[in-house]
N, CA and C of each residue as an Amber inpcrd file, in Angstrom:
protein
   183
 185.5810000-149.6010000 -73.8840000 186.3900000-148.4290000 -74.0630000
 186.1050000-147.4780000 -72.9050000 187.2330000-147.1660000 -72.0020000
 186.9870000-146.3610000 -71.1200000 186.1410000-144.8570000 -71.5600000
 185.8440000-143.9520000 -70.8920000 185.4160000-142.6140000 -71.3510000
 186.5690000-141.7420000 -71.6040000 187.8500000-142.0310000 -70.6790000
 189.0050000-141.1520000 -71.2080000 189.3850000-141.4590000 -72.5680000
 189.6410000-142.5790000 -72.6450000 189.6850000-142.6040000 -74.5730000
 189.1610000-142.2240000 -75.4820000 188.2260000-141.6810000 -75.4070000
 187.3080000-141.4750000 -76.5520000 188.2200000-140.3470000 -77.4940000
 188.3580000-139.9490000 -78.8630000 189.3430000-138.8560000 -79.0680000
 188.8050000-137.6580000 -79.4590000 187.1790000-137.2210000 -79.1480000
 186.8090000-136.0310000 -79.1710000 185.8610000-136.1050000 -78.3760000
 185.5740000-134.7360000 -77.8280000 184.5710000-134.4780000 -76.6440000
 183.7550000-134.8330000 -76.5320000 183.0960000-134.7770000 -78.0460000
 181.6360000-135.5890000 -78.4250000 181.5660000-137.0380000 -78.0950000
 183.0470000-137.4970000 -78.1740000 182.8000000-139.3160000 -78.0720000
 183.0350000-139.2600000 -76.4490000 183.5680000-138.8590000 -75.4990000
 183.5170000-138.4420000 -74.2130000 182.3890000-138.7910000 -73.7310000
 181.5820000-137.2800000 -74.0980000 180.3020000-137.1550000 -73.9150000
 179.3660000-138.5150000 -74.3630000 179.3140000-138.8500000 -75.2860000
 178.4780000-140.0660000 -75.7020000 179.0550000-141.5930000 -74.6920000
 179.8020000-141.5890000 -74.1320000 180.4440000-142.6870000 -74.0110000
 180.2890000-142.5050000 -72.0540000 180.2450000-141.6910000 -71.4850000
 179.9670000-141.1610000 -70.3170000 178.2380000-141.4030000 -69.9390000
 177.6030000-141.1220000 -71.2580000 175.9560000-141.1320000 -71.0700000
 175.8530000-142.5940000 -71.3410000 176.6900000-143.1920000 -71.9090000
 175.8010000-144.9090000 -71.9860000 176.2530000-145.3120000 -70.9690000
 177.3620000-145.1290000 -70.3810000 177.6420000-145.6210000 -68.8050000
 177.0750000-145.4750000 -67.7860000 176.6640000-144.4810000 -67.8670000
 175.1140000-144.0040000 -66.7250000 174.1820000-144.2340000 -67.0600000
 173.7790000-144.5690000 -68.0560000 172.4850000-145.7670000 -68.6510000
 172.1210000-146.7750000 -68.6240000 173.8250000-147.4540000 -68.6460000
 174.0060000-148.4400000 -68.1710000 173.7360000-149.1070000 -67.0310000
 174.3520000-148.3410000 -66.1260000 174.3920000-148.2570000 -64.3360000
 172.7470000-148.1550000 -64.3550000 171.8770000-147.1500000 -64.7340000
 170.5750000-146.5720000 -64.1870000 169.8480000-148.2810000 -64.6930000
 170.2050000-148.3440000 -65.5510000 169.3260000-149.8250000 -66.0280000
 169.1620000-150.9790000 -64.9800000 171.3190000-151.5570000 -65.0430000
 171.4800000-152.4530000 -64.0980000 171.1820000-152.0310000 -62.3830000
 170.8470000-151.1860000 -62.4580000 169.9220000-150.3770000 -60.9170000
 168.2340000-151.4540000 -60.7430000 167.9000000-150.8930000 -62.3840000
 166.2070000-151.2990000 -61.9590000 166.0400000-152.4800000 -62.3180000
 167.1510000-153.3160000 -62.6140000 167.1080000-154.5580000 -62.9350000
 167.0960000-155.6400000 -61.7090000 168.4490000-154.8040000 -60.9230000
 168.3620000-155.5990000 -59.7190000 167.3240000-155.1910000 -58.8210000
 166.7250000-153.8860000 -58.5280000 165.5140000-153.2640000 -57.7730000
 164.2070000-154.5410000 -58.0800000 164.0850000-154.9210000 -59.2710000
 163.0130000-155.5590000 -59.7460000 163.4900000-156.8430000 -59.2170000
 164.6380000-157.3910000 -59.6400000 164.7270000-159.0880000 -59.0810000
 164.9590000-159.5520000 -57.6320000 165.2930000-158.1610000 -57.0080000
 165.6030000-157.8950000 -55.4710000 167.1550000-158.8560000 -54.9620000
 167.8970000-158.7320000 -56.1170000 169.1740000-159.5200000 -56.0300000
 170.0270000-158.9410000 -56.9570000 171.3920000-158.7000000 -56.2940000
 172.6130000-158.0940000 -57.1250000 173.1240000-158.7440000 -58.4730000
 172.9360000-157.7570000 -59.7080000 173.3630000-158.7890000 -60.7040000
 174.8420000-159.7060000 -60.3460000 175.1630000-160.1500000 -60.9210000
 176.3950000-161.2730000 -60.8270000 177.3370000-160.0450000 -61.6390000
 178.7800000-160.1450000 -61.3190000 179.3710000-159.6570000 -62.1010000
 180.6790000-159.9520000 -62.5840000 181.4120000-159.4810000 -63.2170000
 182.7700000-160.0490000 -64.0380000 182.7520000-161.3770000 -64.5240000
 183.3870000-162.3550000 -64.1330000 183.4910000-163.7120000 -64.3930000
 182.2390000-164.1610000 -64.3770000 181.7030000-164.6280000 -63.0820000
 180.3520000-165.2640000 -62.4740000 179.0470000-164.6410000 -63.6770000
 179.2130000-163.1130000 -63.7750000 178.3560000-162.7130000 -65.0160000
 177.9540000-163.7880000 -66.3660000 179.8210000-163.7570000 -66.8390000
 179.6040000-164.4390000 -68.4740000 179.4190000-165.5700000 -68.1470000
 179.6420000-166.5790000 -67.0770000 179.2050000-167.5980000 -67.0020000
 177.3450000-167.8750000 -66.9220000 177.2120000-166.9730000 -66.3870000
 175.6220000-166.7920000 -66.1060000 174.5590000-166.8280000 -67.5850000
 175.6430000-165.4570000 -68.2640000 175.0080000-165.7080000 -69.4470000
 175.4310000-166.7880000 -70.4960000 176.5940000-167.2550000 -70.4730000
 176.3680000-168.2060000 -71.6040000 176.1950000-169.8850000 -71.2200000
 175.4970000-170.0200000 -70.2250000 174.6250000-171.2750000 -70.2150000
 173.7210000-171.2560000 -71.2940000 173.5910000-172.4690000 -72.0550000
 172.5900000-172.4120000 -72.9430000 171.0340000-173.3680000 -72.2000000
 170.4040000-173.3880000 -72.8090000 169.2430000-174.3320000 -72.3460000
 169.0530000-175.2730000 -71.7140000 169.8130000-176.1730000 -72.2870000
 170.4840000-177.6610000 -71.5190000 171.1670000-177.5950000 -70.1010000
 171.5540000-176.2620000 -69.4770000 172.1070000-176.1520000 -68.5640000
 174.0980000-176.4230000 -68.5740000 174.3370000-176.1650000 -69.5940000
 175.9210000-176.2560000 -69.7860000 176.5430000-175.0050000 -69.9350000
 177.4140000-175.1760000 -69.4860000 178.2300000-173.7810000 -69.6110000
 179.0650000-173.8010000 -70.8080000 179.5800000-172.6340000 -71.6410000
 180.1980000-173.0080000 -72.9530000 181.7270000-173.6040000 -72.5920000
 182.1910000-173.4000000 -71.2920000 183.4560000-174.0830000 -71.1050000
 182.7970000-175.5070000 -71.1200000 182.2420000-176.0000000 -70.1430000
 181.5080000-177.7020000 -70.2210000 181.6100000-178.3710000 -72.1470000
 181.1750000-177.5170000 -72.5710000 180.8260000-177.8360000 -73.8290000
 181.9810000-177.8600000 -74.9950000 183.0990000-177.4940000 -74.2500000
 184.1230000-176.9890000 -75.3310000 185.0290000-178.3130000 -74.8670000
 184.7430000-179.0140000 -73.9950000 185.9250000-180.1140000 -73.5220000
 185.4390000-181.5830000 -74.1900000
């Protein structure tokens, strides 16, 4: 949900601060691994490999 949507100031406000929490996090995440997280597509693929090394598309065919 974007931050313009929210339908009162308060949800604005709340919805503006997890986005910059967000950001400040994925900051010290990559600071620590010294590599840019992955993002959009390349992301969910990243995360939903399971153990075995398959991706959930691999697994769905």
């Amino acid at each position: 949900m974007a931050v313009e949507n929210a339908p009162a100031p308060k949800g604005k406000a709340a919805a503006k601060g997890l986005r910059q929490a967000a950001a400040k996090d994925e900051k010290k995440v990559e600071a620590r691994t010294g590599r840019d997280l992955k993002k959009g597509e390349k992301r969910f693929e990243e995360r939903s490999r399971s153990s075995d090394g398959k991706s959930a598309g691999t697994k769905q065919m």
